[in-house]
C-alpha positions in Angstrom: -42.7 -10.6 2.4 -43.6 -8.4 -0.3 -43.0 -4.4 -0.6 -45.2 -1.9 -1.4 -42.7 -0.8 -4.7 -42.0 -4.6 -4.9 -38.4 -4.3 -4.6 -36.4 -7.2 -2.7 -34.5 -4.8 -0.1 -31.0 -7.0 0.9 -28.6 -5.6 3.6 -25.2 -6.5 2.9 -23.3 -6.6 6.2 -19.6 -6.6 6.0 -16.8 -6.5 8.4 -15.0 -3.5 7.1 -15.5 -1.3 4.1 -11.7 0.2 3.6 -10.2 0.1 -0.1 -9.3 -3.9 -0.7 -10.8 -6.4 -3.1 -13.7 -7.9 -0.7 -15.2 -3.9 -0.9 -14.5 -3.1 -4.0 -16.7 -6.2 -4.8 -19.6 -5.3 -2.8 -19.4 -1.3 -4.7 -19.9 -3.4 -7.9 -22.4 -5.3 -6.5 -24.6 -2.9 -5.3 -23.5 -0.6 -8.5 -24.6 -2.8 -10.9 -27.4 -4.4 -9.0 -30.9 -4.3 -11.1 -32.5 -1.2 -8.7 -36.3 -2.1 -10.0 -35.8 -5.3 -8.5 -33.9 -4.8 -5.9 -33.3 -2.1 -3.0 -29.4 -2.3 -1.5 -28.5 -1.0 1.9 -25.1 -1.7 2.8 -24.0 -1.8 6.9 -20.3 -2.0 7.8 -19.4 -2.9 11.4 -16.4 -0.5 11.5 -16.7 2.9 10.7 -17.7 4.3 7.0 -14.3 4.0 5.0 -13.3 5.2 1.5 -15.2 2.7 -0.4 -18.1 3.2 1.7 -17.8 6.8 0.4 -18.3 5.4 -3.1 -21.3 3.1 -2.6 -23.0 6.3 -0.7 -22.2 8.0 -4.1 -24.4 5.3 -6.2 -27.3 6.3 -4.1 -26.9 3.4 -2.0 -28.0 3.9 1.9 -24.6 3.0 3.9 -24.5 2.5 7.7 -22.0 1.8 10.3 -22.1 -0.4 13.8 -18.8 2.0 14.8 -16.9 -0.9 16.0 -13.3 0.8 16.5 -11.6 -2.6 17.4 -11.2 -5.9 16.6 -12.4 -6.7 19.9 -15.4 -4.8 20.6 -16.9 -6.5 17.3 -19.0 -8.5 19.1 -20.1 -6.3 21.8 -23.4 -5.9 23.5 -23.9 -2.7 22.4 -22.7 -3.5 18.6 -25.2 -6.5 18.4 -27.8 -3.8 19.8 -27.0 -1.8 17.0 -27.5 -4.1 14.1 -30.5 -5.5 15.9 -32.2 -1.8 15.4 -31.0 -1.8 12.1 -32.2 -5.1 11.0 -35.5 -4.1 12.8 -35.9 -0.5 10.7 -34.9 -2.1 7.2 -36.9 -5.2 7.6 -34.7 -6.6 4.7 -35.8 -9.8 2.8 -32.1 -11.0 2.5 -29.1 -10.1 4.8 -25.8 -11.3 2.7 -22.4 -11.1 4.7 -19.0 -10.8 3.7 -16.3 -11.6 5.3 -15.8 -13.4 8.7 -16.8 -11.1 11.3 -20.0 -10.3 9.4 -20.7 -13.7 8.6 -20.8 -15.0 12.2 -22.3 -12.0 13.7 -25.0 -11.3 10.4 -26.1 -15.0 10.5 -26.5 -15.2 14.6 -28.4 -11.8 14.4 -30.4 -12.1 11.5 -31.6 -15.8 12.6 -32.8 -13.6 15.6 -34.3 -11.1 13.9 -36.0 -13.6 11.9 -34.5 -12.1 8.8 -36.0 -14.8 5.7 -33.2 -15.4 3.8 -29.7 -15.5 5.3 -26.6 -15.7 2.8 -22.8 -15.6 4.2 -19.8 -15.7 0.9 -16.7 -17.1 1.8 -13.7 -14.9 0.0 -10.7 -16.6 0.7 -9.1 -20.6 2.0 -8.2 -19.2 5.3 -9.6 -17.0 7.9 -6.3 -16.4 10.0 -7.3 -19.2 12.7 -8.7 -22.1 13.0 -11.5 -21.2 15.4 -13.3 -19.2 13.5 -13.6 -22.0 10.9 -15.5 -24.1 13.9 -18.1 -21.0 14.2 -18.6 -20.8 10.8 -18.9 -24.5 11.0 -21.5 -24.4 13.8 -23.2 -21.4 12.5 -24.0 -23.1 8.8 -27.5 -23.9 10.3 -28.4 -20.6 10.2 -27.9 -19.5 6.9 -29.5 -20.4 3.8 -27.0 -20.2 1.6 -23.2 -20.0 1.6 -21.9 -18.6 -1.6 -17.8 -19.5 -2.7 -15.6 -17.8 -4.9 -13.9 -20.7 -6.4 -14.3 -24.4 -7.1 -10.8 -24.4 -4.9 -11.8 -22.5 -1.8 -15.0 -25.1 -2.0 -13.5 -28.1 -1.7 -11.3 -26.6 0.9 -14.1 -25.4 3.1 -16.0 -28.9 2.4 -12.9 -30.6 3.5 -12.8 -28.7 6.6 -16.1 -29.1 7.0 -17.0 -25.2 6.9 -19.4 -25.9 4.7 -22.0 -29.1 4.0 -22.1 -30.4 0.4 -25.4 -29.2 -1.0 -25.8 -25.6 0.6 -23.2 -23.2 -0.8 -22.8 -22.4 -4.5 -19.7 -21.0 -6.5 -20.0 -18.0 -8.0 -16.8 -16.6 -9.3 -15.8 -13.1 -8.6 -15.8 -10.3 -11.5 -14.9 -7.2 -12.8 -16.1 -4.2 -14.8 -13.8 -4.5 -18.1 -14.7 -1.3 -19.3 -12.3 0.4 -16.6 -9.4 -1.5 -18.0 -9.8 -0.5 -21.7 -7.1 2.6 -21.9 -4.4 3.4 -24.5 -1.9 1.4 -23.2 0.9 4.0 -24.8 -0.8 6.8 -23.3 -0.5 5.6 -19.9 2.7 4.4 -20.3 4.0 7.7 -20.9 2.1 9.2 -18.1 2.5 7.3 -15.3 6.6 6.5 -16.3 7.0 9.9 -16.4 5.5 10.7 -13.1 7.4 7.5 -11.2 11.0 8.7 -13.5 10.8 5.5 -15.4 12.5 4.6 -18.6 10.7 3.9 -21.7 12.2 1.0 -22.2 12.6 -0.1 -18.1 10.8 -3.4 -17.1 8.8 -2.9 -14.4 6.7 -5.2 -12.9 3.6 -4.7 -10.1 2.0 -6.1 -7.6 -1.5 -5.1 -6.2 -2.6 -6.1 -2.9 -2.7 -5.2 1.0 0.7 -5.0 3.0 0.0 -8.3 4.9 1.3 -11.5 5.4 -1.3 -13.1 3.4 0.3 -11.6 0.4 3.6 -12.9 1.0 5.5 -9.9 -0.1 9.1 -11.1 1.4 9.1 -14.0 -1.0 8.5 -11.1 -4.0 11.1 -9.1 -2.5 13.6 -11.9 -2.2 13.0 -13.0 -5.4 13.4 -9.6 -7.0 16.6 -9.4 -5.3 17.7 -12.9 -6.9 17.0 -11.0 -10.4 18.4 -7.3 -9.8 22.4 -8.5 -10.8 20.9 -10.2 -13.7 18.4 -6.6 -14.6 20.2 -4.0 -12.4 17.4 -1.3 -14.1 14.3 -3.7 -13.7 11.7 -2.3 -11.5 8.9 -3.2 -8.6 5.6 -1.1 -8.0 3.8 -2.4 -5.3 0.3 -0.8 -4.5 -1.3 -1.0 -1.0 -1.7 -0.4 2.3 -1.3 -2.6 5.1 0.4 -3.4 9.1 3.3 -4.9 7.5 4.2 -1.4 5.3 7.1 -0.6 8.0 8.9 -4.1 8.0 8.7 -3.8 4.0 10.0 -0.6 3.7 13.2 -1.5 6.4 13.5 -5.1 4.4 13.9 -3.0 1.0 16.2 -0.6 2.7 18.5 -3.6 4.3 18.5 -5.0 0.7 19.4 -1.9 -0.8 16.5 -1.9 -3.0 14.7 1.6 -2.7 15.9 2.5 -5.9 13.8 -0.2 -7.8 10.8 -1.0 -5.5 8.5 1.5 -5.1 5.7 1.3 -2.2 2.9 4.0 -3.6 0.2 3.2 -1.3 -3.3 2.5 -2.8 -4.6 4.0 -5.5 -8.3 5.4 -7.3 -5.9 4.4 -10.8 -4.7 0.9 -10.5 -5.8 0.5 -14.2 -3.0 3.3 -15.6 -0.6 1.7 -13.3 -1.3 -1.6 -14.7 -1.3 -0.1 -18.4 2.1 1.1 -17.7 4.2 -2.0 -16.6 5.2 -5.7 -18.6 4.5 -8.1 -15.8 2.1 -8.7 -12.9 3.5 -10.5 -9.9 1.7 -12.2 -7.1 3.2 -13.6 -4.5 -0.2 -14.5 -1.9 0.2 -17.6 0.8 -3.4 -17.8 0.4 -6.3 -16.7 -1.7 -10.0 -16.9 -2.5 -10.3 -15.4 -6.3 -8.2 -12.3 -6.6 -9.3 -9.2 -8.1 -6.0 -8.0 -8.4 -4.9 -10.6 -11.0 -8.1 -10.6 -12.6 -7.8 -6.6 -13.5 -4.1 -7.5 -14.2 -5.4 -9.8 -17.0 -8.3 -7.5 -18.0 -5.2 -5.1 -18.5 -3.5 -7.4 -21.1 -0.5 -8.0 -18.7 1.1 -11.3 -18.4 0.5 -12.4 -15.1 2.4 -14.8 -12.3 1.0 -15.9 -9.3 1.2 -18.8 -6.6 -0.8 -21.5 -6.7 -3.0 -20.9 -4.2 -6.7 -20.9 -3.6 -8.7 -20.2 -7.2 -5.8 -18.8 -9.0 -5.3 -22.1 -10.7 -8.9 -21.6 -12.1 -8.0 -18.2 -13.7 -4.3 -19.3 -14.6 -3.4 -22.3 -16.8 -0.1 -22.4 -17.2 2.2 -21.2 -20.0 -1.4 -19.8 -21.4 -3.3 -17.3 -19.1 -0.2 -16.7 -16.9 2.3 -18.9 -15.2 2.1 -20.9 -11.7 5.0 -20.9 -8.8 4.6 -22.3 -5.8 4.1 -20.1 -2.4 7.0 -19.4 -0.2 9.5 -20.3 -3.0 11.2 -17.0 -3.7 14.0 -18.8 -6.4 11.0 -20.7 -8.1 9.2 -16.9 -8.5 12.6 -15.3 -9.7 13.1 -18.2 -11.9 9.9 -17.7 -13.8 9.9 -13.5 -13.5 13.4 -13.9 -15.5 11.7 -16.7 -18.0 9.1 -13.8 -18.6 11.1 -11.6 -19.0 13.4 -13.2 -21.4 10.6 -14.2 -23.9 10.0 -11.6 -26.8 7.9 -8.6 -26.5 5.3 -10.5 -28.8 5.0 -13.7 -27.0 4.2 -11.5 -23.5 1.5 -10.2 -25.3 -0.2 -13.2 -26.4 -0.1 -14.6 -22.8 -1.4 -11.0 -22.0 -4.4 -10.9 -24.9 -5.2 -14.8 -23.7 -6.1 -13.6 -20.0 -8.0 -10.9 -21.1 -9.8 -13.0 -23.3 -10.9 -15.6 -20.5 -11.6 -13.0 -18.2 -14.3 -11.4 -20.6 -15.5 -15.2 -21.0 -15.8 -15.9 -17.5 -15.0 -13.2 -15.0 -17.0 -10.0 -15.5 -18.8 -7.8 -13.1 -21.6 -8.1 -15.3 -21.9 -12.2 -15.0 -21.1 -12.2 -11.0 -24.1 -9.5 -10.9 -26.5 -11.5 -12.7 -25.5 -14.8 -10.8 -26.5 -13.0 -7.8 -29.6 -11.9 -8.6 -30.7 -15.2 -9.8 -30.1 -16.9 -6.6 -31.9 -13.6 -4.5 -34.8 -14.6 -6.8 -34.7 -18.3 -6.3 -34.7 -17.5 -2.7 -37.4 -15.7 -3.0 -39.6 -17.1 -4.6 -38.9 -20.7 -2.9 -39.6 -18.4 0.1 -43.1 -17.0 -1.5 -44.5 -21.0 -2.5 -43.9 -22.8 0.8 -46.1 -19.5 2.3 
């Protein structure tokens, strides 16, 4: 199907489009995304959120289904909805993210008779196992199922998910440019505002207050470490269900006065800028962006080994491993960080920034995108 301004239009359905790493994805995707090729439109199935706010603000058309709750998702009257849509954008490509918009986008947009269907799996798990037998029985539907990681492949191939031969990885990546501040500067600034020391270790944590990111372990550990560094720090940014069982686990611990729970953020980059170490503490993953930035940031990272983070980490290099769930294996290694010499963080730190402008940028994921839209495409346009 060809345009009349020649433009490939793709609709990217996803579930949600609230601040986390899955959206802030897609706002680089369609941000980036060649516009004299291609023509974005962006639907979310629950209501407009902040970074739906943001793609609207790169000229990108945003719409909503205005599902409320988890369980009206699936509702007559939201597949009505995206029906209408699909039938007014007449897009070449529908791409989903996330489950709920995979099963729903490739059901719908097989009906529609949408010609190219892609789904990307983000992450090893999808909270049950059922909805890896839909995804499973749905496959047939879609073209294309795009991975994250090498990892969350072989996973999903295991499980069956997917079939060997129709997904492709393509690694998630940032824009580096937002991570290139004065490192001083920001130190100052954002110390000052938090009443941090100069010379205080603090370390952070990026991610969504849920179980996935296994934020008990991180606060057990830290607690293993606070005799040991009574002025050493915790910065976690996010929101999340879990923010209230945190706060009281803290509080029981008698932490408040060294973690801090600052909700999310539009400057994760300053925060970054202004601690020593980078903690994450997930039960599972798909490729974070959180430890990605954290790298792009110069920050030494540690992380469980979970999902693709052993593709971004190699140990005693790029960051250090612990396995999940092990809160005195994670303090172990945060006081091993810490003990090393200011100069020996920083080469761990200048190493991961180095892979992740080698292998991770927004730039590269962008471009692998559009290559496969094209391939589609024009496989599409031949067997006409």
């Amino acid at each position: 199907m060809k345009r009349k301004n020649d433009k490939i239009k793709i609709l990217y359905l996803v579930t949600e489009l609230k601040t986390g790493g899955v959206k802030t994805l897609i706002l680089g995707l369609v941000k980036k995304l060649d516009r004299k090729k291609f023509e974005p439109v962006v639907v979310s199935i629950t209501p407009i959120a902040e970074i739906g706010k943001k793609i609207e603000e790169e000229g990108v058309k945003v719409l909503s289904l205005s599902a409320n709750f988890k369980y009206i998702r699936y509702s007559p009257l939201i597949v009505l909805r995206l029906i209408s849509i699909i039938n007014k954008e007449k897009p070449e490509i529908l791409h989903s993210h996330i489950f709920s918009a995979d099963f729903l986008g490739r059901i719908i947009g097989k009906f529609c008779k949408v010609p190219i269907i892609i789904s990307t799996i983000h992450n090893e798990k999808f909270g049950r196992e059922f909805y890896e037998k839909l995804l499973k029985y749905t496959e047939k539907f879609c073209d294309m199922t795009t991975i994250v990681s090498q990892n969350v492949a072989k996973v999903m191939v295991e499980k069956k998910v997917v079939s060997e031969g129709r997904f492709r990885v393509i690694y998630n990546g940032i824009e580096l440019n937002s991570f290139n501040l004065d490192k001083d500067l920001m130190r100052k600034k954002i110390r000052s505002e938090l009443n941090l020391k100069e010379n205080q270790k603090v370390l952070i944590s990026v991610g969504r207050l849920t179980e996935q990111k296994g934020y008990p372990c991180l606060i057990e550990a830290f607690n293993n470490l606070i005799k040991k560094y009574p002025d050493l720090a915790l910065i976690i940014l996010g929101e999340g269900e879990d923010r209230e069982k945190l706060e009281r686990e803290v509080k029981i611990k008698n932490l408040k006065e060294n973690i801090s729970f600052l909700r999310n953020k539009d400057n994760v980059p300053e925060y970054l800028a202004a601690s020593d170490v980078f903690v994450s503490s997930s039960l599972w993953e798909g490729l974070p962006l959180s430890i990605l930035e954290a790298m792009a940031s110069r920050l030494p990272v540690i992380a469980t080994q979970v999902g693709g983070v052993p593709e971004i980490i190699k140990e005693g290099e790029t960051g250090f491993l612990v396995e999940p769930k092990n809160s005195k294996a994670l303090a172990e290694k945060i006081g091993y960080l810490l003990s090393l010499p200011q100069e020996e963080r920083k080469k761990v730190g200048e190493k991961g920034r180095k892979l992740v402008e080698e292998k991770f940028t927004l730039d590269k994921m962008v471009k692998s995108y559009e290559n496969l839209y094209e391939e589609f495409c024009t496989k599409r346009n031949n067997t006409k």
